[in-house]
C-alpha positions as a Python dict, from the first residue, in 0.01 Angstrom:
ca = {
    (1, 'X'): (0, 0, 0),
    (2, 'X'): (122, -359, -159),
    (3, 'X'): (89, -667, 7),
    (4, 'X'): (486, -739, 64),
    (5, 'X'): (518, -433, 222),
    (6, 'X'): (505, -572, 542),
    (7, 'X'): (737, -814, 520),
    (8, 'X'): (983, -587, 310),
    (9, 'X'): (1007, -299, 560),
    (10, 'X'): (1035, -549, 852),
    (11, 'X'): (1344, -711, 672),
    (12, 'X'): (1503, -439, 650),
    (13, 'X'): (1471, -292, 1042),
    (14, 'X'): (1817, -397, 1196),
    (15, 'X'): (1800, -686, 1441),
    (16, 'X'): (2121, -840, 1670),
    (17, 'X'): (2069, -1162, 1848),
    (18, 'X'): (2191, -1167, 2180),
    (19, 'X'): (2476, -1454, 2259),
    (20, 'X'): (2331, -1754, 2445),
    (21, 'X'): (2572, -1746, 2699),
    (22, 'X'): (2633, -1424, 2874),
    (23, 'X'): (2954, -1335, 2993),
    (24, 'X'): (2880, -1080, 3185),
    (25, 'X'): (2597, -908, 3354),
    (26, 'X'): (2554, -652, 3097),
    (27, 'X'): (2517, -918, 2841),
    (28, 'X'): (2190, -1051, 3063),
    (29, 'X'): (1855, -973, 2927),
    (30, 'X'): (1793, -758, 3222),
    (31, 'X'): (2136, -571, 3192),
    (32, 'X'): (2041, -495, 2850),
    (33, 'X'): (1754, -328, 2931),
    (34, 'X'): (1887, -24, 3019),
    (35, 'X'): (1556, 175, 2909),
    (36, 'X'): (1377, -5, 3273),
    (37, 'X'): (1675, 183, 3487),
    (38, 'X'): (1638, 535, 3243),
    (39, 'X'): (1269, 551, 3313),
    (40, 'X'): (1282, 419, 3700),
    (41, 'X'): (1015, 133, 3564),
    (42, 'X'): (1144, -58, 3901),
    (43, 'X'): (1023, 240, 4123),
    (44, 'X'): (689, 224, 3902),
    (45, 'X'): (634, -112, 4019),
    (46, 'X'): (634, -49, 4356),
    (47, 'X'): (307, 127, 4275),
    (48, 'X'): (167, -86, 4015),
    (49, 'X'): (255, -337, 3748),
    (50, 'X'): (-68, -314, 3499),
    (51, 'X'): (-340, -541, 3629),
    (52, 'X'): (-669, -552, 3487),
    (53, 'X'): (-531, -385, 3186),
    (54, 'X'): (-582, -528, 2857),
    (55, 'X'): (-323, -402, 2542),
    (56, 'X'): (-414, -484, 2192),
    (57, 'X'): (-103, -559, 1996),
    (58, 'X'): (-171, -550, 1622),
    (59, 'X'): (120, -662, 1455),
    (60, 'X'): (227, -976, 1248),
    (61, 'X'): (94, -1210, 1583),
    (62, 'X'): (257, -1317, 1869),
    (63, 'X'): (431, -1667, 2025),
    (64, 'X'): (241, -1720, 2293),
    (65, 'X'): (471, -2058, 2377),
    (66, 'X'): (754, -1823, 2432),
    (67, 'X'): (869, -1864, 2810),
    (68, 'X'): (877, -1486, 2873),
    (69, 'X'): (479, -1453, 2750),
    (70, 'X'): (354, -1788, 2894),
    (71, 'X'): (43, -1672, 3040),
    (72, 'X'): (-20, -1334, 2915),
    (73, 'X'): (-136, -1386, 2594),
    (74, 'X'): (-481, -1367, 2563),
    (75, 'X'): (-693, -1565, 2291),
    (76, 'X'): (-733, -1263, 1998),
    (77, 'X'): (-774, -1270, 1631),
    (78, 'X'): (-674, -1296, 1239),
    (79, 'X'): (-803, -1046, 988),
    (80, 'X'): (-741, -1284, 751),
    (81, 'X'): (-713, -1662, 662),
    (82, 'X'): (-388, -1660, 641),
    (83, 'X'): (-304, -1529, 999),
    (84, 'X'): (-339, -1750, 1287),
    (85, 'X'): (-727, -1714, 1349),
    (86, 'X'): (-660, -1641, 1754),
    (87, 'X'): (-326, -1412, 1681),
    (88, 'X'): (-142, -1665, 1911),
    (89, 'X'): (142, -1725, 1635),
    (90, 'X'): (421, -1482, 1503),
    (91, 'X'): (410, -1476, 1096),
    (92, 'X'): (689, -1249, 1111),
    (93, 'X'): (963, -1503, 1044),
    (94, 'X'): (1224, -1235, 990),
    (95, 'X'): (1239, -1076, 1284),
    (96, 'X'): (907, -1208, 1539),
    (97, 'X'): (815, -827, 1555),
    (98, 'X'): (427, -891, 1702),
    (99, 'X'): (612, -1134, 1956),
    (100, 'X'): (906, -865, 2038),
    (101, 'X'): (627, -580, 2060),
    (102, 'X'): (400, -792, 2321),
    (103, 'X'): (727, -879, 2520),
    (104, 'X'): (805, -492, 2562),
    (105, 'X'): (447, -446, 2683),
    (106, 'X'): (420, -775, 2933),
    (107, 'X'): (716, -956, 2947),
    (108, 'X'): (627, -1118, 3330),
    (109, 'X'): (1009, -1143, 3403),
    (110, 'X'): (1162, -1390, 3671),
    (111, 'X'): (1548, -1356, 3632),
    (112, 'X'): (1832, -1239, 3471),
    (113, 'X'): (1766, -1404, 3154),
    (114, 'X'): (1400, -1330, 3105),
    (115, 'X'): (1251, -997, 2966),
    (116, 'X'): (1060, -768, 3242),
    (117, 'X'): (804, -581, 3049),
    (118, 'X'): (681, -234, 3134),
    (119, 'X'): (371, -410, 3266),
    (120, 'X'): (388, -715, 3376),
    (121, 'X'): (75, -817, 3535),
    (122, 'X'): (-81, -661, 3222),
    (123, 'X'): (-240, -863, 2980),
    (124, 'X'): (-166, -907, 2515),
    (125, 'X'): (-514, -910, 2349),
    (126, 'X'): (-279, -1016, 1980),
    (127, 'X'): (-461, -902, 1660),
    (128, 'X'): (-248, -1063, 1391),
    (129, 'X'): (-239, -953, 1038),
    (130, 'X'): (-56, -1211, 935),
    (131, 'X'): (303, -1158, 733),
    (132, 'X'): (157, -1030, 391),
    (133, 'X'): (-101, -783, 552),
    (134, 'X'): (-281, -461, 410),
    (135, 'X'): (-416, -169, 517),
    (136, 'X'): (-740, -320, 511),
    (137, 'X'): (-611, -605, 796),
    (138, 'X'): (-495, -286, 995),
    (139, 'X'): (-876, -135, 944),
    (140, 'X'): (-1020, -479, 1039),
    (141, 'X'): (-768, -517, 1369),
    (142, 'X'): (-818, -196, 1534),
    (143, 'X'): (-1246, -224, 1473),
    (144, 'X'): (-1206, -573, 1629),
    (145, 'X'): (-955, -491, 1924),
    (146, 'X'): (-1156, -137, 2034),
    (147, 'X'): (-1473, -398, 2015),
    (148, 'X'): (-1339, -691, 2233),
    (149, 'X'): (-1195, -566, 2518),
    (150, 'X'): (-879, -329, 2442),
    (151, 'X'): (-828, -51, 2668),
    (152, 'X'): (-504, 45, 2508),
    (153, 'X'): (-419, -33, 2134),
    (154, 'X'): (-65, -44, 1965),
    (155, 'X'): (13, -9, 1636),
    (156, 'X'): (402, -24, 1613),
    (157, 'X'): (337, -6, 1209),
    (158, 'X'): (254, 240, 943),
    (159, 'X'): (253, 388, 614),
    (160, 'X'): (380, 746, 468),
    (161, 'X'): (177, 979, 391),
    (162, 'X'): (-182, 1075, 503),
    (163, 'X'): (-405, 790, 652),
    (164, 'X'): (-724, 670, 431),
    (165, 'X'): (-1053, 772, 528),
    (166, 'X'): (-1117, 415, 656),
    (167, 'X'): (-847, 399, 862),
    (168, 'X'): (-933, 721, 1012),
    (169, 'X'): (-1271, 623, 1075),
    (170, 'X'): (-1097, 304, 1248),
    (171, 'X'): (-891, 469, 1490),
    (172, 'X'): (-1199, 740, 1530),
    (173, 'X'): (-1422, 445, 1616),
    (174, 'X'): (-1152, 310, 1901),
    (175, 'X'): (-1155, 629, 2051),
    (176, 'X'): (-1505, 674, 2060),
    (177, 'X'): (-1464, 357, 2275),
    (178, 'X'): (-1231, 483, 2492),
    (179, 'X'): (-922, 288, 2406),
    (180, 'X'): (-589, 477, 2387),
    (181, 'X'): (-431, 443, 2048),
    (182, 'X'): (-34, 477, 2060),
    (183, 'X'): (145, 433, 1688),
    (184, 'X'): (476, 453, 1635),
    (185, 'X'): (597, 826, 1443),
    (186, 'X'): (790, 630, 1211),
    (187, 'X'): (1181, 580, 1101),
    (188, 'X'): (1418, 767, 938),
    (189, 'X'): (1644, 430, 852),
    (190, 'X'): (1314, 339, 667),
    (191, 'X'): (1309, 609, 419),
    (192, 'X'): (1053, 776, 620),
    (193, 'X'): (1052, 1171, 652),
    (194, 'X'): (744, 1275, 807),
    (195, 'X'): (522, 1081, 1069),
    (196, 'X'): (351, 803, 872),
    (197, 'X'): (-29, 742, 950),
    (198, 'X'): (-174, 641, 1158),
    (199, 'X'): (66, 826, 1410),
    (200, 'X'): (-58, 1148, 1220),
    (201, 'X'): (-402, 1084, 1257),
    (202, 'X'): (-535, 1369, 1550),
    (203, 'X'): (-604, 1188, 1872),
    (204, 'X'): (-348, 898, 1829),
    (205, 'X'): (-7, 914, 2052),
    (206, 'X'): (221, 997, 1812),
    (207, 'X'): (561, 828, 1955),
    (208, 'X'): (938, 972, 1865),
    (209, 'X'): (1258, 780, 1986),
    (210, 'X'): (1567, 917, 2181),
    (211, 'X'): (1900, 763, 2300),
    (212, 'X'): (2024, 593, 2607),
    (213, 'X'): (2156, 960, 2653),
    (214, 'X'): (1809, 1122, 2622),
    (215, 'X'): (1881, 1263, 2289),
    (216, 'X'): (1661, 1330, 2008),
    (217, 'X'): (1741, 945, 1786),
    (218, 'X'): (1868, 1053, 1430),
    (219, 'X'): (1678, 765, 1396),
    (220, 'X'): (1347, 857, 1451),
    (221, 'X'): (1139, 1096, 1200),
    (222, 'X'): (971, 1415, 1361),
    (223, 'X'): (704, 1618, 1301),
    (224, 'X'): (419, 1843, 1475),
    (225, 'X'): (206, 1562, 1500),
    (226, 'X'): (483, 1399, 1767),
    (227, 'X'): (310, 1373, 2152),
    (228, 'X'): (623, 1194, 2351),
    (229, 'X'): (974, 1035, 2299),
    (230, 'X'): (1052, 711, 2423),
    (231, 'X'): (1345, 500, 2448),
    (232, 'X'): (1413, 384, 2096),
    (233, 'X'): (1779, 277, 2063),
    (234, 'X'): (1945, -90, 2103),
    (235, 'X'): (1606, -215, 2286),
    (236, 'X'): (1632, -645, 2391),
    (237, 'X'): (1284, -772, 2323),
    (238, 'X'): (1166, -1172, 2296),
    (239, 'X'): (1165, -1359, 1946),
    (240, 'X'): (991, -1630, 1873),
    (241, 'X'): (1258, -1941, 1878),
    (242, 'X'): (1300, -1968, 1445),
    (243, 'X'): (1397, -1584, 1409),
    (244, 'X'): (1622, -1641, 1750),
    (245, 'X'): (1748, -1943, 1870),
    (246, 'X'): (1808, -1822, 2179),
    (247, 'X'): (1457, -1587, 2198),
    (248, 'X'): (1582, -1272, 2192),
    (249, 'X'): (1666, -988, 1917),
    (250, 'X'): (1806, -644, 2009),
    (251, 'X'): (1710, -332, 1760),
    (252, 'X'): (1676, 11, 1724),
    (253, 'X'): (1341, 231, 1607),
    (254, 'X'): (1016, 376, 1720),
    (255, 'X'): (810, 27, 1716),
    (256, 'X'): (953, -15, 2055),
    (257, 'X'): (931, 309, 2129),
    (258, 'X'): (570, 271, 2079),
    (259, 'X'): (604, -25, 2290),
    (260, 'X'): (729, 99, 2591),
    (261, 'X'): (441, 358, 2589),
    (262, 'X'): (192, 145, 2515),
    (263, 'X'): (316, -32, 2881),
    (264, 'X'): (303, 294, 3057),
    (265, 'X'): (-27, 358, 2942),
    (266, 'X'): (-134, 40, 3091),
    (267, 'X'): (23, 124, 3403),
    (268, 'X'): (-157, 442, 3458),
    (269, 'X'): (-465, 281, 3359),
    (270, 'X'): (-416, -24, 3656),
    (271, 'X'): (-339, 299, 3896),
    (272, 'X'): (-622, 484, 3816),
    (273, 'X'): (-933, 254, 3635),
    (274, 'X'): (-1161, 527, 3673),
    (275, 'X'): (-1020, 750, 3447),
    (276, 'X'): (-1142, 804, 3046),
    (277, 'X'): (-855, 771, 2782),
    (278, 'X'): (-880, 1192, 2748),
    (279, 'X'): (-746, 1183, 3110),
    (280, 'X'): (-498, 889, 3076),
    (281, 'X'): (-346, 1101, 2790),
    (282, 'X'): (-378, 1435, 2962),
    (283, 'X'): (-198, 1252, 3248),
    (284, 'X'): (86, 1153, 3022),
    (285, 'X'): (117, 1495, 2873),
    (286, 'X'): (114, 1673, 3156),
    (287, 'X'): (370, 1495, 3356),
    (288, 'X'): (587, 1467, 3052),
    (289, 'X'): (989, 1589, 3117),
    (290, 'X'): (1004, 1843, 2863),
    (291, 'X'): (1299, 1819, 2653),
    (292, 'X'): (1398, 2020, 2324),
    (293, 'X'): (1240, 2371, 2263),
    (294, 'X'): (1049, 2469, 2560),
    (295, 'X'): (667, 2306, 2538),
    (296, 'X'): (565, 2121, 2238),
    (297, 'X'): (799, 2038, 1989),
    (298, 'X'): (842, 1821, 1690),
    (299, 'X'): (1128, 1621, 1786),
    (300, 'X'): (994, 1517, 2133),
    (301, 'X'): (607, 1628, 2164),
    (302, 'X'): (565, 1697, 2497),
    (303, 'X'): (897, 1546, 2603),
    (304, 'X'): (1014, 1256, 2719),
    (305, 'X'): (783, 1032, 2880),
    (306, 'X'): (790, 977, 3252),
    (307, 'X'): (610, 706, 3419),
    (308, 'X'): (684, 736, 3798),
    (309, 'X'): (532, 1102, 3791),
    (310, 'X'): (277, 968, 3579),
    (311, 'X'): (158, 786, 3833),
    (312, 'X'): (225, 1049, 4121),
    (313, 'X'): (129, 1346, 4045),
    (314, 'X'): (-188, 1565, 4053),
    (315, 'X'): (-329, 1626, 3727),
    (316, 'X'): (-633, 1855, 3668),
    (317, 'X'): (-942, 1680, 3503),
    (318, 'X'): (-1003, 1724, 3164),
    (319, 'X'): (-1320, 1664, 2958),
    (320, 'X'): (-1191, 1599, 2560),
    (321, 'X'): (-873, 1408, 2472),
    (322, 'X'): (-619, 1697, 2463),
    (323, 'X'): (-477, 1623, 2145),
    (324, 'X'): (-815, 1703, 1972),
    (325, 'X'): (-839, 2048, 1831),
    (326, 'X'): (-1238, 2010, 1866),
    (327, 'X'): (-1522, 1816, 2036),
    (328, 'X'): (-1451, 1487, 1844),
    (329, 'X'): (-1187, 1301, 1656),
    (330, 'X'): (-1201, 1305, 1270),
    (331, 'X'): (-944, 1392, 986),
    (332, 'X'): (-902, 1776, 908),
    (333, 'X'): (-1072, 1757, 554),
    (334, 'X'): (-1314, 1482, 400),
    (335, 'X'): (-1200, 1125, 449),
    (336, 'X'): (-797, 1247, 520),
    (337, 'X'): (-615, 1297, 804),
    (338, 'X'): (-397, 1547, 910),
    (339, 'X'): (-32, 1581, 669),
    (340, 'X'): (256, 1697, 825),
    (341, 'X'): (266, 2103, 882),
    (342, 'X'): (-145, 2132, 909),
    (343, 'X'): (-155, 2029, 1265),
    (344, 'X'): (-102, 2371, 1496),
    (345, 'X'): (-113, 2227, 1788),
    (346, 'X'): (-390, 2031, 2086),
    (347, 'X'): (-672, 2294, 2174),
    (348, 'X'): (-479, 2283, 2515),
    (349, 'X'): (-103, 2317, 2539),
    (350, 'X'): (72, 2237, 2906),
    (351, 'X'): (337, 2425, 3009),
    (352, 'X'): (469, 2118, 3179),
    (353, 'X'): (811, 2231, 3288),
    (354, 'X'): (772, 2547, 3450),
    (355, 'X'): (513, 2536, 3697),
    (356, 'X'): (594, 2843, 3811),
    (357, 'X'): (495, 3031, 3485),
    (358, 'X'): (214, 2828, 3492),
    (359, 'X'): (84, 2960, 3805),
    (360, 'X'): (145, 3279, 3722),
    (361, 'X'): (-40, 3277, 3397),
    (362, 'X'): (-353, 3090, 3578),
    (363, 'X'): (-336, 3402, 3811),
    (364, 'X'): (-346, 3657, 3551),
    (365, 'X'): (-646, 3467, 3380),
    (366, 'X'): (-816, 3485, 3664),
    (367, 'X'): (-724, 3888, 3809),
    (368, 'X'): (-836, 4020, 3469),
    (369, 'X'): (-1204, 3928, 3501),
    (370, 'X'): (-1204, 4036, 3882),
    (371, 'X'): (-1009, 4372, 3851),
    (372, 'X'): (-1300, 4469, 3562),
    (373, 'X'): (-1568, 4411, 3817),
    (374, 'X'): (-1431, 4585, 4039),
    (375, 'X'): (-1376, 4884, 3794),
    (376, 'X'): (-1704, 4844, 3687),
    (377, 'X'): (-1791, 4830, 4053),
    (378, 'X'): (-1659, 5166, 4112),
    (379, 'X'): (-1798, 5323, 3795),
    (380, 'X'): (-2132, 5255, 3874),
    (381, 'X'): (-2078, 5321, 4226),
    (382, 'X'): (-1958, 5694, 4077),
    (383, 'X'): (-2264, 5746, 3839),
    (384, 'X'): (-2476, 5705, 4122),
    (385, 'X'): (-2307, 5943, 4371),
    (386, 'X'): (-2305, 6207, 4063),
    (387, 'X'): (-2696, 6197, 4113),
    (388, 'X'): (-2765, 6426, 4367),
    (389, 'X'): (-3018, 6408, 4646),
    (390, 'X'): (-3322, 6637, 4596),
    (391, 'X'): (-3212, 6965, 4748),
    (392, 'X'): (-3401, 7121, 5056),
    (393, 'X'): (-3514, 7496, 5029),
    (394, 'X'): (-3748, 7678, 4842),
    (395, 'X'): (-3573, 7671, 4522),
    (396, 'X'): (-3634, 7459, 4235),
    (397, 'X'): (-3564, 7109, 4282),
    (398, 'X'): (-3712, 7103, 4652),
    (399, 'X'): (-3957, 6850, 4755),
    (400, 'X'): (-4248, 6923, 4638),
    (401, 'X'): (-4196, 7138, 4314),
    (402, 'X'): (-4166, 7021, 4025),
    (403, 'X'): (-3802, 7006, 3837),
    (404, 'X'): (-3630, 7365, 3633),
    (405, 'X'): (-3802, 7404, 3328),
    (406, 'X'): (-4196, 7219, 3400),
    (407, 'X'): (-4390, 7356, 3147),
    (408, 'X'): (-4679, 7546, 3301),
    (409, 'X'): (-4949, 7341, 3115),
    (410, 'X'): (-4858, 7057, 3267),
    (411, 'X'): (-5000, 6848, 3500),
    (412, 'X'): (-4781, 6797, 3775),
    (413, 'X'): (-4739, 6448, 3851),
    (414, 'X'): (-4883, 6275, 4195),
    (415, 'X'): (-4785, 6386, 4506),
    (416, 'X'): (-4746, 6790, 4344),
    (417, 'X'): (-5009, 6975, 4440),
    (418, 'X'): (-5062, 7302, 4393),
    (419, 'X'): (-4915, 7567, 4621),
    (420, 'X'): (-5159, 7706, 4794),
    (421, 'X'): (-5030, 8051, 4780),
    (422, 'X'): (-4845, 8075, 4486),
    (423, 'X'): (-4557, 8221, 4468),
    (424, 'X'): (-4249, 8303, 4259),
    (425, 'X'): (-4135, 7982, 4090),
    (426, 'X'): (-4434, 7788, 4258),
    (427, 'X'): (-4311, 7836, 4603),
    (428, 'X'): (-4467, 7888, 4882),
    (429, 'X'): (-4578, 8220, 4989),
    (430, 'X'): (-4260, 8386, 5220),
    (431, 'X'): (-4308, 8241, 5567),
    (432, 'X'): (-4572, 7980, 5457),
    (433, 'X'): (-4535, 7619, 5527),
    (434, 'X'): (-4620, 7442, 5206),
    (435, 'X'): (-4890, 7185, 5186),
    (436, 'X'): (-4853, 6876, 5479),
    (437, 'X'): (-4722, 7115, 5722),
    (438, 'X'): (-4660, 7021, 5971),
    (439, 'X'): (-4661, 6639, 5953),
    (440, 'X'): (-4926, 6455, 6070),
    (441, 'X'): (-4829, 6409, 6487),
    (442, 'X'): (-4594, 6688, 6512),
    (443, 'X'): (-4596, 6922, 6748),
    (444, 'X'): (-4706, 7244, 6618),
    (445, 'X'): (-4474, 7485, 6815),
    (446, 'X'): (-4266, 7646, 6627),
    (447, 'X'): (-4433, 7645, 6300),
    (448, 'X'): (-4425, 7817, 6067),
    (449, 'X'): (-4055, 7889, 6111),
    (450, 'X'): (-3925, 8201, 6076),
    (451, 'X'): (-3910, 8331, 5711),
    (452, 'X'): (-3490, 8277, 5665),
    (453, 'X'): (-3349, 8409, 5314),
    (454, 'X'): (-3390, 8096, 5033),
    (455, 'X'): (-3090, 7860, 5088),
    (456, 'X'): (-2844, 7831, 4764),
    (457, 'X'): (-2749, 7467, 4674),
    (458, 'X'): (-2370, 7429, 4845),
    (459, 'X'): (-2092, 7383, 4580),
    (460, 'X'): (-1808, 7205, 4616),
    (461, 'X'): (-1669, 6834, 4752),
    (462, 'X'): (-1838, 6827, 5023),
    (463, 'X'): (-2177, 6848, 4871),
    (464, 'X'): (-2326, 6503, 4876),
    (465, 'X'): (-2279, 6315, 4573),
    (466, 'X'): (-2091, 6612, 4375),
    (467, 'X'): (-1721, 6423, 4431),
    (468, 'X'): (-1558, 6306, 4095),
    (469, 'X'): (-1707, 6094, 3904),
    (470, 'X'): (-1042, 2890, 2342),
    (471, 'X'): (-246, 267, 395),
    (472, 'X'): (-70, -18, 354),
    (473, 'X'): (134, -57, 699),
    (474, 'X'): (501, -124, 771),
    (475, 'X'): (635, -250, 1045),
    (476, 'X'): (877, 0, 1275),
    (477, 'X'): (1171, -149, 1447),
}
């Protein structure tokens, strides 16, 4: 967590300025980005290019004189007196890494020789911590960005190892605000081996890298806390004019990675302003082009991301940000976040390349509950045929005497009176019509009827009712 750690980590990222003079049209700032063409960012503009969407770039600052970023660069802040107090100047003399990460984000374009970003018409809210930053700065930046305006907050920095409780409570306090977080998982060319914080911290998008081929990047750390891959690998950004003379660096690691996510994210936020950051997420997630072992993985998360059917498809609503294992955000023990190995996995894991299976498995959630009512149904339905109806005859059981075994002393309850000529078994006398014969209004012909031997109750099936029965941050290049 020293002070020069900054500065040292960013020295050491690789960096390749591009010739001033292209030759060809591969060597063109456009033909270099080859990530635009990979993820069809052209066809994404067709539906939207950011607007109205505000990205918080916390980083070293960013040149807002540089001709690619004229106009997009918001008025932000330093979290210290060293930094330029409205973020609109690049400390990073090394390599202009705030400047290069705002350029991947909104780079407005216009030619050949000028940097498209992955949204455009979006707009840099910079947060500078200055070149000799701590973790504190990193604190202070993400409290100020979540507070002034940030929808979407990138933190193409970090630290090994778990995140302090402060920082925690940082990014914890940004999502409580709605903002999407996106952090870079971290590289392996920087000694890193796990995903550095605050990429590990639940609820963040936890960014990998692959290669122009789609391949995992050897370059990129993994880990379970790892939500999507992104382009990572020989990625043109702008520099400010003293790292570049001619304003543009080309390198390799998950910073841009970050980057490029952070611009989709805007994206389906201009596309959609109605939705929370849970569903933003969810969105990216779900539409994700799974890659690696089938569903989540720790090389590319979800997979790879994809921003046309990000913006496409249908996506169900969800009501907690799926990469929370409970109700809120917060580290898994007191004042830590999680460590590499402790995270199993979002409360809510999507299948999202086979939809089929997915169909299928929402069908059988749904049949089990509905083939135990009916069994249940038909249970019930069973019990209550096994009841017989009360028999009709002079034997016990008939209306009007009482059940087998009444005990003599008894009272009979209402509505059994007492034979009037008792009988065997409290019938009535042989021939005799019992009491309320014959019913009140009925003709009297015919009664009593004629003394028939005492019926026996019928046995079988066709008797009624007797059928079966849930730190101090480096920069990432």
């Amino acid at each position: 967590m020293g002070a020069a750690a900054l500065a040292l980590c960013a020295a050491l990222a690789p960096a390749v300025t591009v010739a001033p003079t292209p030759a060809r049209a591969a060597d063109t700032v456009r033909g270099l980005q080859w990530y635009l063409d990979y993820l069809k960012i052209p066809a994404a503009h067709q539906i939207t290019k950011g607007a109205g969407v505000v990205v918080a770039v916390v980083d070293t600052g960013v040149e807002a004189s540089h001709p690619d970023l004229r106009g997009q660069v918001l008025a932000g802040h330093g979290t210290n007196p060293l930094a330029a107090s409205d973020g609109r100047r690049d400390d990073d003399k090394v390599k202009g890494h705030g400047t290069s990460m705002a350029g991947i984000i909104a780079g407005r374009g216009g030619g050949a020789m000028h940097e498209l970003g992955i949204a455009p018409a979006a707009k840099i809210l910079p947060v500078s911590t200055g070149a000799d930053s701590d973790g504190q700065d990193v604190v202070l930046g993400v409290r100020w960005a979540a507070d002034n305006g940030a929808d979407i907050i990138n933190l193409s920095l970090g630290d090994e190892g778990a995140a302090p409780p402060e920082l925690v409570d940082a990014i914890n306090y940004a999502l409580s605000k709605d903002v999407v977080v996106v952090a870079s998982a971290g590289n392996t060319e920087q000694g890193d081996r796990q995903v550095i914080a605050p990429a590990n911290i639940p609820g963040v998008v936890a960014v990998s890298g692959f290669d122009k081929r789609g391949g995992f990047s050897s370059g990129s750390v993994q880990g379970p806390e790892t939500v999507l891959a992104s382009p990572m690998e020989s990625i043109i950004a702008p520099a400010p004019k003293a790292v570049s003379p001619n304003g543009y660096t080309v390198a390799s690691g998950t910073s841009p990675a970050a980057a490029i996510i952070s611009g989709v994210v805007a994206l389906i936020r201009a596309k959609y302003p109605k939705l929370d950051a849970p569903n933003v997420i969810s969105r990216l997630i779900e539409t994700a082009r799974d890659a690696g072992p089938a569903g989540r993985d720790p090389q590319f998360g979800f997979g790879r991301v994809d921003p046309v059917a990000a913006l496409t498809r249908s996506v169900p609503t969800v009501t907690a940000n799926p990469l929370l294992k409970g109700e809120a955000a917060g580290p898994t023990g007191p004042g830590r976040a999680t460590r590499p190995g402790e995270d199993d996995g979002p409360a809510v894991e999507f299948g999202v390349s086979n939809k089929a299976g997915a169909i299928v498995q929402l069908g059988l959630c749904l049949g089990v509950p509905i083939i135990g009512l009916i069994v249940l149904f038909v249970v019930l339905r069973r019990r209550k045929r096994r009841t017989p109806p009360a028999a009709v005859g002079p034997y016990p059981g008939a209306p009007g005497m009482p059940p087998p075994g009444w005990p003599a002393t008894q009272s009979p309850p209402a509505g059994y009176g007492p034979p009037q000529q008792p009988g065997p078994g409290y019938g009535p006398a042989p021939g005799q019509p019992g009491p309320g014969y014959p019913p009140p209004g009925h003709p009297t012909q015919g009664y009593p009827p004629t003394p028939t031997a005492p019926a026996t109750p019928p046995a079988g099936s066709g008797w009624p009712g007797s059928g079966p029965p849930s730190p101090g941050p480096h920069q990432q290049q």
